[in-house]
C-alpha positions in Angstrom: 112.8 -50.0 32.1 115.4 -53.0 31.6 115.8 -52.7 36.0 111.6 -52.7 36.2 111.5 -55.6 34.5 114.2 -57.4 35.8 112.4 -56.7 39.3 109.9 -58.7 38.3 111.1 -61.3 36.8 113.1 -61.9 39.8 110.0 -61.4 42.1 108.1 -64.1 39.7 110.8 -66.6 40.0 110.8 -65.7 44.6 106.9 -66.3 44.0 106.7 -69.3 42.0 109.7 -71.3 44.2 108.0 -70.3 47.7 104.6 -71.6 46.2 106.3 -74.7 44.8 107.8 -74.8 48.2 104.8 -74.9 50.6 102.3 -77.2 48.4 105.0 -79.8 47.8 107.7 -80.0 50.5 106.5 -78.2 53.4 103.6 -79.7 55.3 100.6 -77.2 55.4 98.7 -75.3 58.3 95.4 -75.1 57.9 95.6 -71.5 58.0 98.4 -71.4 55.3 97.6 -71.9 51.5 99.3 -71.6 48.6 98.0 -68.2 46.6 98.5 -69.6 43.0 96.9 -72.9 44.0 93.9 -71.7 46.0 93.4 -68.8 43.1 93.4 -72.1 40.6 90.3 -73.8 42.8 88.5 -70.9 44.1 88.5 -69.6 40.3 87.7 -73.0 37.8 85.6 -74.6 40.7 82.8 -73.3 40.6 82.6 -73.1 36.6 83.7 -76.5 36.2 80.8 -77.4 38.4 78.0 -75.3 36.8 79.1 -77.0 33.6 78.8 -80.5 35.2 75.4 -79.9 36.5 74.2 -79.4 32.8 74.6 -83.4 32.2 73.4 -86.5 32.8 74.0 -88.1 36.3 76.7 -90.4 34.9 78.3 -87.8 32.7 78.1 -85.2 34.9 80.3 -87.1 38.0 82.5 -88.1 35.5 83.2 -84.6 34.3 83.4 -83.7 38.5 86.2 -86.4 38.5 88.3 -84.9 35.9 88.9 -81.7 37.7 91.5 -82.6 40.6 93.9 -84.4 37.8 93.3 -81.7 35.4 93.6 -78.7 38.4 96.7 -80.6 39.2 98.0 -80.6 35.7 97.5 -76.8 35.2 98.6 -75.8 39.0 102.4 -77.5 37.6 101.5 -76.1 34.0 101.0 -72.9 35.8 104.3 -72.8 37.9 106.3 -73.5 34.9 105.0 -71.1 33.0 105.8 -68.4 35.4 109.8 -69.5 36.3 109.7 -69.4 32.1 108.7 -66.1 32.2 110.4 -65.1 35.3 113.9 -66.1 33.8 113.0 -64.7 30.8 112.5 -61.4 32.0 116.1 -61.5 33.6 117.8 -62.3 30.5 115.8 -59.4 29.1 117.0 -56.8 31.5 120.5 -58.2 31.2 120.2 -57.6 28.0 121.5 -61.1 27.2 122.4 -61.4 23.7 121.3 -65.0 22.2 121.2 -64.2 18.5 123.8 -65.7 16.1 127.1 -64.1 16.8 126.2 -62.5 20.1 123.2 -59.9 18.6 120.3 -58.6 20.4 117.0 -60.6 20.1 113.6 -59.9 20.8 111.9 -60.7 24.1 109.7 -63.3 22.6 113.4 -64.9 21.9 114.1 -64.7 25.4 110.9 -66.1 26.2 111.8 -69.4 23.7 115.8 -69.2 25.1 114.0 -69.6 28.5 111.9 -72.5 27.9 115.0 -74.4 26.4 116.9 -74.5 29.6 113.7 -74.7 31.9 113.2 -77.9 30.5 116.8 -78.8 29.1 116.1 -78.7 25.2 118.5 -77.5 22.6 117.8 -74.0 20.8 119.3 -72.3 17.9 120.1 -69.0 20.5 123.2 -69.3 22.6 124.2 -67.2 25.6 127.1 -65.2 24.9 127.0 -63.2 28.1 128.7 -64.6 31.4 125.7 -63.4 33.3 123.1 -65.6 30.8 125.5 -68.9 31.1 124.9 -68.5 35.4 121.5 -67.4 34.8 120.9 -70.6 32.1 122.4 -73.0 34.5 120.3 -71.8 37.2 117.4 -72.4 35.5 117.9 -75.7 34.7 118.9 -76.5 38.3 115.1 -74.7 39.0 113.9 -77.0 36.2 115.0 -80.4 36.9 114.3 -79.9 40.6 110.8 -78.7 40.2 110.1 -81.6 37.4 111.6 -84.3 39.5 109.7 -83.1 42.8 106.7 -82.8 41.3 107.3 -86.5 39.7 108.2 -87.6 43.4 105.0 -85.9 44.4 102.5 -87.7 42.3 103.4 -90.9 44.0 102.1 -89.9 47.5 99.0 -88.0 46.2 97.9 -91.3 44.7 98.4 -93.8 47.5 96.8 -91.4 49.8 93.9 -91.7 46.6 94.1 -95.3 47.1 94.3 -95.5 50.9 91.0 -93.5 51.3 89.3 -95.6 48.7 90.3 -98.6 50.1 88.4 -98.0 53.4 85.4 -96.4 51.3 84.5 -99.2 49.7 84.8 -101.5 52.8 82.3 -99.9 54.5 80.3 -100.9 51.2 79.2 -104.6 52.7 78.5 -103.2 56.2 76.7 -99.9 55.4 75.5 -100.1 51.5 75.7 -97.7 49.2 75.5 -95.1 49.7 76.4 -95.8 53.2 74.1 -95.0 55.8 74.4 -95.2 60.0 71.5 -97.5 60.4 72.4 -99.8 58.1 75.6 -100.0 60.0 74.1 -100.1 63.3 71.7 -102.8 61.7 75.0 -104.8 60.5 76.5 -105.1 63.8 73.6 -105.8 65.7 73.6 -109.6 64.1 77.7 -109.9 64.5 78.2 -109.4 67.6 76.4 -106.3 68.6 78.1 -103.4 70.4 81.3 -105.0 70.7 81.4 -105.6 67.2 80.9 -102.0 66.1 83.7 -101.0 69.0 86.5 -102.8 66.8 85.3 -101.5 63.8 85.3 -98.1 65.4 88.7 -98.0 65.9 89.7 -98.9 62.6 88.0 -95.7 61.4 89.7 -93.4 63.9 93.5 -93.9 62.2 91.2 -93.5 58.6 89.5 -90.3 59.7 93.4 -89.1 61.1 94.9 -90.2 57.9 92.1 -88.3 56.0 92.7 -85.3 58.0 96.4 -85.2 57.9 96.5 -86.0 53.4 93.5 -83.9 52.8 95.5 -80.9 54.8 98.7 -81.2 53.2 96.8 -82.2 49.3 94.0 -80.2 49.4 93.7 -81.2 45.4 92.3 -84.9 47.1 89.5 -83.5 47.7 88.2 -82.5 44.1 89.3 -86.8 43.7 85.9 -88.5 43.4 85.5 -92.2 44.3 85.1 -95.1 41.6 81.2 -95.3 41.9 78.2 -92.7 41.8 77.3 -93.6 45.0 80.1 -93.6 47.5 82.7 -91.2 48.4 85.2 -89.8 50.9 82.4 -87.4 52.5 79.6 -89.9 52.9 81.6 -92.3 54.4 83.3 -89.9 57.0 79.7 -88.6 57.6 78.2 -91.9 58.2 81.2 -92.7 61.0 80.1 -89.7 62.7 76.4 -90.7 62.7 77.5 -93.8 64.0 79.3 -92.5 66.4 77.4 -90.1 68.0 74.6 -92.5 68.2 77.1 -95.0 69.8 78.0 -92.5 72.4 74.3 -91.7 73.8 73.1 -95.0 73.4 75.3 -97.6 73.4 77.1 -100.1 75.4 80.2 -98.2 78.3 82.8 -99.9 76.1 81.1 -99.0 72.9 80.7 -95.5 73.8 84.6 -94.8 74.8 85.7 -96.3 71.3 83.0 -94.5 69.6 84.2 -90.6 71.8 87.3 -91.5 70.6 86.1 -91.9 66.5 83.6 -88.9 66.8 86.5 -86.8 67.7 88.6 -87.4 65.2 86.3 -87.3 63.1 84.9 -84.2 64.0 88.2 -82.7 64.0 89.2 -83.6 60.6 85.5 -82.4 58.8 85.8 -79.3 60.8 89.7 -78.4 59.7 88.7 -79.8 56.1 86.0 -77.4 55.9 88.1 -74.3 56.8 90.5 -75.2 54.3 88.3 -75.7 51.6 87.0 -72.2 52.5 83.1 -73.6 52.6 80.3 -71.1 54.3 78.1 -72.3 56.5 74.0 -72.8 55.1 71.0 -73.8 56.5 70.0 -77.2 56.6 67.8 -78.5 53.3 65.6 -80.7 56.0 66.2 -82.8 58.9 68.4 -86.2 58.5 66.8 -87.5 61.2 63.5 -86.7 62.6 61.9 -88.0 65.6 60.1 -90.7 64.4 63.0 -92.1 62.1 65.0 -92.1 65.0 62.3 -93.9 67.3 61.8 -96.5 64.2 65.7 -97.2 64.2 65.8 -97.9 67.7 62.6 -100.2 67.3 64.4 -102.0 64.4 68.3 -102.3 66.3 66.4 -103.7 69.8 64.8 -106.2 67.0 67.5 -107.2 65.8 69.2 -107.6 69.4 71.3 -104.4 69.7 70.0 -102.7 73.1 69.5 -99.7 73.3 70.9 -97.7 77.0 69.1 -94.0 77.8 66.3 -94.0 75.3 64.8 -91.4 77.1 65.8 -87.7 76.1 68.6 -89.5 73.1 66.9 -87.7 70.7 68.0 -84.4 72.2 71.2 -85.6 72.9 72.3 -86.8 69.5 70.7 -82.9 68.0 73.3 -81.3 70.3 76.0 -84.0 68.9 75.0 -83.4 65.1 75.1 -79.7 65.6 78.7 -80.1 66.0 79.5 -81.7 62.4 76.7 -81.4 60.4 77.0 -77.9 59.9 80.6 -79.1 58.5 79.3 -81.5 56.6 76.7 -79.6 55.1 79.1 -77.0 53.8 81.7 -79.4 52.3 79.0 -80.9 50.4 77.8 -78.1 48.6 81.2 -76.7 48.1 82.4 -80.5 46.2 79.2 -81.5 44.8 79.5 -84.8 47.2 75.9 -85.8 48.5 75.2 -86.6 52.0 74.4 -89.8 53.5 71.2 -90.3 55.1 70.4 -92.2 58.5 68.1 -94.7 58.1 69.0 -97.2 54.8 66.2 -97.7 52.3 63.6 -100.4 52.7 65.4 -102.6 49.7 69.5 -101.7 50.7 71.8 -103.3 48.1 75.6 -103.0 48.0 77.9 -102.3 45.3 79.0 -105.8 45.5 76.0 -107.3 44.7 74.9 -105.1 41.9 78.4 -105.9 40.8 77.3 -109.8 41.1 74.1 -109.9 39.3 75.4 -107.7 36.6 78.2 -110.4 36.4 75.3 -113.1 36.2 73.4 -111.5 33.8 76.4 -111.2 31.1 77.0 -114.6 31.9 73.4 -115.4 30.8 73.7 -114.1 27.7 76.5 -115.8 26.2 
């Protein structure tokens, strides 16, 4: 019994290191995921968001926010619970004796002598073995590393948090909120027209690489939710890929090699992103863009100056370019609980910023 359970405690301890290993220090294939982790999502996901969708709008994307912190809190709650136990067990099957004057104790002692040295506090057991002193320094070596990793950790998970913000809430001015393609396309068409949306193309490849390569390696960003109802990390990398695909079958030559460029990027990271977030594919809830809202954007954008090149047969052209992401899109949407940009903006489109400015005005009214 004592060798059983000595077995695994020490296959605990192999289990919870290589886990701690991959989702903190080894960067992560998208075919590759930490078991405990995933379980953690796959598991609380899906309740967490049933209870959500019982509230108010408000409350119910604020309780949708709480769950990456908190899943990240019980993910290293989780790990250390299992080295506790893992060690445990070992001094167990040693039969380590930590009462007063070197007696045997109780495996719930070993469980308490366990947690002392995981996390380096003083106990009123005492190894008297020379196995338990190895065994307790060992343990909090595996403590202090794993604590001062995972401190080192939280760092990078939150200026990759910040870093994708940032970007989200620039495209606030040019695209509204939520962010749609045509009130980009709109946008550009009065600063400059195709050449201005080329530069600002660009700038979203290295975001929709950076979002691929932080998203891959902490899948727990993800589950992050952006500072306001109606913008985040999804949308925005949605509406790029709108953009882009209408760039590529209608715009300007320059515009259209910028904007290949962006789409495939783009398409690249929603496709991996969906894999890893293990979505399934469902039918489309209606079309984004129908005929006629396609033939009333390119009647506003030559309006507003933007021209349009290959009008004939674009609309078939930019179906077979959607087909490629939307699917994506679609999937990682309902697996989040992150709505979907449309194309066209609504007739009145307000930013964030100037809701933020006339709710500004009106306190100052009232004082």
């Amino acid at each position: 019994m004592h060798l059983v359970v000595g077995l695994i405690g020490a296959a605990l301890i192999a289990l919870v290191l290589a886990e701690f290993f991959v989702s903190f220090l080894l960067p992560r294939r998208v075919k590759r995921d930490p078991r405990i982790a995933r379980q953690i999502y796959t598991v609380a996901w899906p309740v967490w968001r049933w209870l959500a969708n019982r509230l108010p709008r408000t409350a119910r994307d604020t309780m949708l926010g709480l769950f990456g912190p908190l899943a990240l809190l019980a993910m290293l709650g989780l790990w250390a619970f299992g080295l506790v136990v893992g060690y445990a067990c070992l001094h167990w099957a040693a039969g380590s004796k930590l009462g007063p004057g070197g007696t045997t104790v109780a495996f719930g002692n070993d469980l308490y002598y366990s947690a002392g040295a995981f996390f380096s506090a003083t106990t009123n057991l005492a190894a008297h073995t020379p196995f338990a002193h190895t065994l307790n320094i060992f343990e909090a070596a595996t403590g202090f590393a794993v604590l001062f990793i995972a401190i080192g950790y939280l760092p990078a998970l939150f200026q990759a948090f910040s870093r994708r913000e940032v970007a989200v809430s620039q495209l606030d001015p040019r695209a509204g909120s939520p962010p749609t393609a045509g009130a980009l396309l709109l946008h550009s068409a009065g600063r400059g027209g195709w050449e201005d949306l080329d530069g600002y193309l660009e700038e979203w490849e290295n975001w929709a690489a950076e979002l691929m390569e932080t998203h891959l390696s902490y899948p727990v960003l993800g589950y992050f939710r952006s500072q306001h109802l109606n913008q985040n990390w999804l949308a925005a990398l949605t509406t790029i890929l709108d953009t882009s695909a209408f760039t590529m079958v209608a715009g300007a030559e320059k515009a259209s090699r910028t904007a290949q460029l962006t789409f495939a990027i783009g398409r690249h990271a929603i496709a991996d992103l969906a894999f890893a977030f293990h979505t399934r594919t469902a039918p489309p809830e209606g079309d984004r863009l129908s005929r006629e809202a396609l033939a009333q954007l390119c009647e506003d954008l030559e309006q507003a100056g933007l021209a349009i090149e290959h009008r004939q047969g674009l609309h078939a052209e930019l179906e077979e370019l959607r087909e490629s992401y939307e699917p994506y899109a679609r999937a990682l949407s309902r697996k989040l609980a992150l709505p979907l940009p449309d194309w066209l903006p609504p007739e009145e489109l307000e930013a964030n910023w100037q809701r933020a400015s006339a709710q500004r005005r009106g306190r100052s009214l009232l004082h």
